[in-house]
C-alpha positions as CSV (number, residue, x, y, z in Angstrom):
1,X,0.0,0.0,0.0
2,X,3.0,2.5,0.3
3,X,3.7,2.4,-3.1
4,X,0.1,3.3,-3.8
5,X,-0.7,7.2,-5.0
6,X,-3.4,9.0,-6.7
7,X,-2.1,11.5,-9.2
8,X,-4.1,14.9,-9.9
9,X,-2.8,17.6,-12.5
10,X,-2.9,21.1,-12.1
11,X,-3.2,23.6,-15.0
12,X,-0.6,25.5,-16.2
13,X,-1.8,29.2,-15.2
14,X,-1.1,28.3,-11.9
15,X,-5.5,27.9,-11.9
16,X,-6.2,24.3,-10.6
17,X,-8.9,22.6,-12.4
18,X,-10.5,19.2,-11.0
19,X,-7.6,17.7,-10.5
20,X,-8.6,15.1,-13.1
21,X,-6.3,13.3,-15.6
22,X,-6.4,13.1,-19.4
23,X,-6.3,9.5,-20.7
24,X,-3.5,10.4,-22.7
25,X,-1.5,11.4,-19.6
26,X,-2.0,8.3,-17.9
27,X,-1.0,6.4,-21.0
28,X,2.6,8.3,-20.5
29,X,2.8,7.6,-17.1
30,X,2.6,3.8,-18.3
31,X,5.9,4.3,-20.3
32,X,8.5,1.6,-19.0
33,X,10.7,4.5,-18.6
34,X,8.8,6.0,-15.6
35,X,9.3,4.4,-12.0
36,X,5.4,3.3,-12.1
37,X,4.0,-0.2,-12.2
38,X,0.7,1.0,-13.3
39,X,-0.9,4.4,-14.1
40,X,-4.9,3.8,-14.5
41,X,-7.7,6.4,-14.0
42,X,-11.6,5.8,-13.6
43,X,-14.4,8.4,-14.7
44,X,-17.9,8.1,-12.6
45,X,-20.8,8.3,-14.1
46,X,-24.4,7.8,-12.5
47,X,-26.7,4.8,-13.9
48,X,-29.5,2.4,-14.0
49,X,-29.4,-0.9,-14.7
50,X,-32.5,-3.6,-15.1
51,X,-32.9,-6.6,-13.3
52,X,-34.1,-9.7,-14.8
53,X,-37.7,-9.2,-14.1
54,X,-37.3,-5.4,-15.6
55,X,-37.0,-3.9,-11.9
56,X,-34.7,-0.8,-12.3
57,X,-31.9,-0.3,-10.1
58,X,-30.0,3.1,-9.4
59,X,-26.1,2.7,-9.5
60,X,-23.0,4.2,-9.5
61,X,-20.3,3.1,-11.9
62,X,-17.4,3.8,-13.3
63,X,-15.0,3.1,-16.5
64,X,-11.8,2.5,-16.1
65,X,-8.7,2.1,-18.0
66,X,-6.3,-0.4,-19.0
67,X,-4.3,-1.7,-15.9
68,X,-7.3,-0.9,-13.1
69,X,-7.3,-3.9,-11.5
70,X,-3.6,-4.4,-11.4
71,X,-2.9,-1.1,-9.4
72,X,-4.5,-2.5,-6.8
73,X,-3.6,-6.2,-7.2
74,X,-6.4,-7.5,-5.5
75,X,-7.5,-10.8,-6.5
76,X,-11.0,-10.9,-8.1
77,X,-13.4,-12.7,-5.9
78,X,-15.5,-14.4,-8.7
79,X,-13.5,-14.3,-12.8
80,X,-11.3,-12.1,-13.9
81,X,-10.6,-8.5,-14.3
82,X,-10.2,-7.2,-17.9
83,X,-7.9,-8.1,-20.6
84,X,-5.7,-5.7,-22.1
85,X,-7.6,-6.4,-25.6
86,X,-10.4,-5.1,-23.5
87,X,-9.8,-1.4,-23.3
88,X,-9.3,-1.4,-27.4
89,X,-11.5,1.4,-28.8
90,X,-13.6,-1.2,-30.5
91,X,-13.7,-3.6,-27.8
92,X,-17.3,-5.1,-26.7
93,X,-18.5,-3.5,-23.3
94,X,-17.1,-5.8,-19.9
95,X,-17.9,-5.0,-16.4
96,X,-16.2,-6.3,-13.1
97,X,-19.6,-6.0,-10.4
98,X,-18.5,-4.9,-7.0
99,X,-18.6,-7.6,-4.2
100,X,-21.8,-5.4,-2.5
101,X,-23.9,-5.5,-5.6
102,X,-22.9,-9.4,-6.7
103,X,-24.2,-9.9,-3.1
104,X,-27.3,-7.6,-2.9
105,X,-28.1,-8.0,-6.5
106,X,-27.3,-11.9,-7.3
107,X,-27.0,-13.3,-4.1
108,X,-23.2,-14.0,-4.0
109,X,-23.9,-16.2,-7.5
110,X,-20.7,-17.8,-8.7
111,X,-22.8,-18.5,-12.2
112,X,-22.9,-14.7,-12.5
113,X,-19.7,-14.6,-14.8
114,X,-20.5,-14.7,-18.4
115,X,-24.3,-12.9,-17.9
116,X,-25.2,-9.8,-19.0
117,X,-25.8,-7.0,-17.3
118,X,-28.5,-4.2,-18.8
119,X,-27.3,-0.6,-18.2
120,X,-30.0,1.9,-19.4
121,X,-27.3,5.1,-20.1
122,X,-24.9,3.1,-21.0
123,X,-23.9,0.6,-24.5
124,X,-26.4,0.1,-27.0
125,X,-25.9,-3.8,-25.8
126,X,-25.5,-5.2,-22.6
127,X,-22.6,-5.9,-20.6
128,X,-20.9,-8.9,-20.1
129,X,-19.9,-9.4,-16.6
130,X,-16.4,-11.1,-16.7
131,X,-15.8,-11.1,-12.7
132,X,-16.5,-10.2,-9.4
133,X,-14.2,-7.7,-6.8
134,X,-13.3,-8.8,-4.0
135,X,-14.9,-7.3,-0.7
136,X,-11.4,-5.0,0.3
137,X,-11.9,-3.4,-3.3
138,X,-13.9,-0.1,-2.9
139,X,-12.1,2.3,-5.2
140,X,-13.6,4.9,-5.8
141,X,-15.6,4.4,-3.0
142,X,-19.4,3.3,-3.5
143,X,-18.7,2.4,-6.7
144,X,-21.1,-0.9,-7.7
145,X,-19.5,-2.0,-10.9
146,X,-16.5,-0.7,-13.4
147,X,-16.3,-0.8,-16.8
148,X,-13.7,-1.1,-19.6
149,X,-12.7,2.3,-21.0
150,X,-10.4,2.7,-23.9
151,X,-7.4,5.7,-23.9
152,X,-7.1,7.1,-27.5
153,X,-4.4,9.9,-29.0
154,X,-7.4,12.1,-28.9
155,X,-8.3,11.6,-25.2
156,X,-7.0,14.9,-24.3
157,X,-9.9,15.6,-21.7
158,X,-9.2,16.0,-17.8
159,X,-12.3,13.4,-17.1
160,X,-10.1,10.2,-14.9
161,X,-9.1,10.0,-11.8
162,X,-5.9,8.7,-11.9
163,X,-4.2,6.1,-9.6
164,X,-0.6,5.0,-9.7
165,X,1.5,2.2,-8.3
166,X,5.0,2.9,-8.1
167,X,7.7,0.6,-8.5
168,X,9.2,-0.7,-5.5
169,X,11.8,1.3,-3.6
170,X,11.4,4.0,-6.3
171,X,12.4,7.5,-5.4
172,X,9.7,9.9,-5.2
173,X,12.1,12.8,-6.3
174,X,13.3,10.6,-9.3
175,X,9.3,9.8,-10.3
176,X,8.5,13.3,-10.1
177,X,11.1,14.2,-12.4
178,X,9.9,11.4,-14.7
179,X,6.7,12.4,-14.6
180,X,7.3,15.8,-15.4
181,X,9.4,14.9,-18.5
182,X,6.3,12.8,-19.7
183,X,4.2,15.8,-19.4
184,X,6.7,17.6,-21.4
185,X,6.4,15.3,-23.9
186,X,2.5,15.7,-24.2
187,X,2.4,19.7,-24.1
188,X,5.3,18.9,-27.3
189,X,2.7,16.4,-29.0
190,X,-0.5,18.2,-28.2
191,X,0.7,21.5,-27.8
192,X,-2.0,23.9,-25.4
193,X,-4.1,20.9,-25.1
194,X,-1.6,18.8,-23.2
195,X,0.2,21.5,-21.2
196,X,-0.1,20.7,-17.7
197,X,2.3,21.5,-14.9
């Protein structure tokens, strides 16, 4: 857990903004060159989804990006989490449920992986739920189920919430100057879009 961190990026005015994370920042901060395991961010958004009987159901989910899971390396409880073939722009839509709403929703079902799950704001088709969390997994908190979100060159926008794991025994001086030559690199590629102290 020490080598856990969230990572929030200020603008460049000296103005903070949300804090939040472009996906293409996190993508840098993936770069074997940087002193981090994992960089991964997750956007909320507010949902329903539909039981089996058509009951709707108020929810809070989230996508996330390539390498979720492994920030935190907690086992999953039930499946898997996603595949990195997952989190390709023209990947099918996944979902890992949290272990509350597995519980609350299916009953603790092990037969839940491989279902769908109907999410009314969400894909044109349902979801298929490829694992369960495990109980100690509650990041962000409240969140009921995560899906797979894809990072492409164009996703410039400060909408994540990023979350880094750091390699072990790495210097924080030495990954903050690693991570500030990766945001040099972006504000060179993007230009005003990607400037970010």
């Amino acid at each position: 857990p020490e080598n856990l961190f969230a990572v929030y990026t200020p603008a460049t005015d000296g103005r903070f903004t949300t804090g939040r994370d472009s996906g293409v920042e996190l993508a840098r901060l993936n770069d074997p060159s940087v002193s981090i395991e994992h960089a991964a961010g997750s956007a909320r958004f507010d949902s329903t989804i539909l039981r089996d009987d058509g009951t709707p159901v108020s929810v809070v989910a989230y996508a996330v990006t390539q390498g979720f899971f492994h920030v935190f390396r907690l086992p999953m409880a039930v499946g898997r989490p996603f595949t990195d073939a997952e989190h390709a722009a023209s990947a099918a839509p996944v979902t890992v449920l949290s272990n509350h709403l597995w519980r609350d929703l299916y009953g603790g079902d092990p037969a839940i992986v491989g279902k769908s799950l109907r999410i009314t704001n969400g894909p044109p088709q349902p979801a298929t739920i490829v694992g369960v969390a495990p109980p100690d997994l509650d990041v962000p908190r409240g969140a009921d189920f995560w899906m797979n979100a894809s990072i492409t060159p164009q996703s410039t926008g400060h909408g994540f919430d990023g979350f880094v794991r750091i390699k072990p025994g790495a210097r924080l001086e030495r990954l903050e100057s690693e991570m500030a030559a990766a945001m040099a690199g972006i504000a060179r590629d993007y230009g005003v879009l990607g400037k970010n102290r």
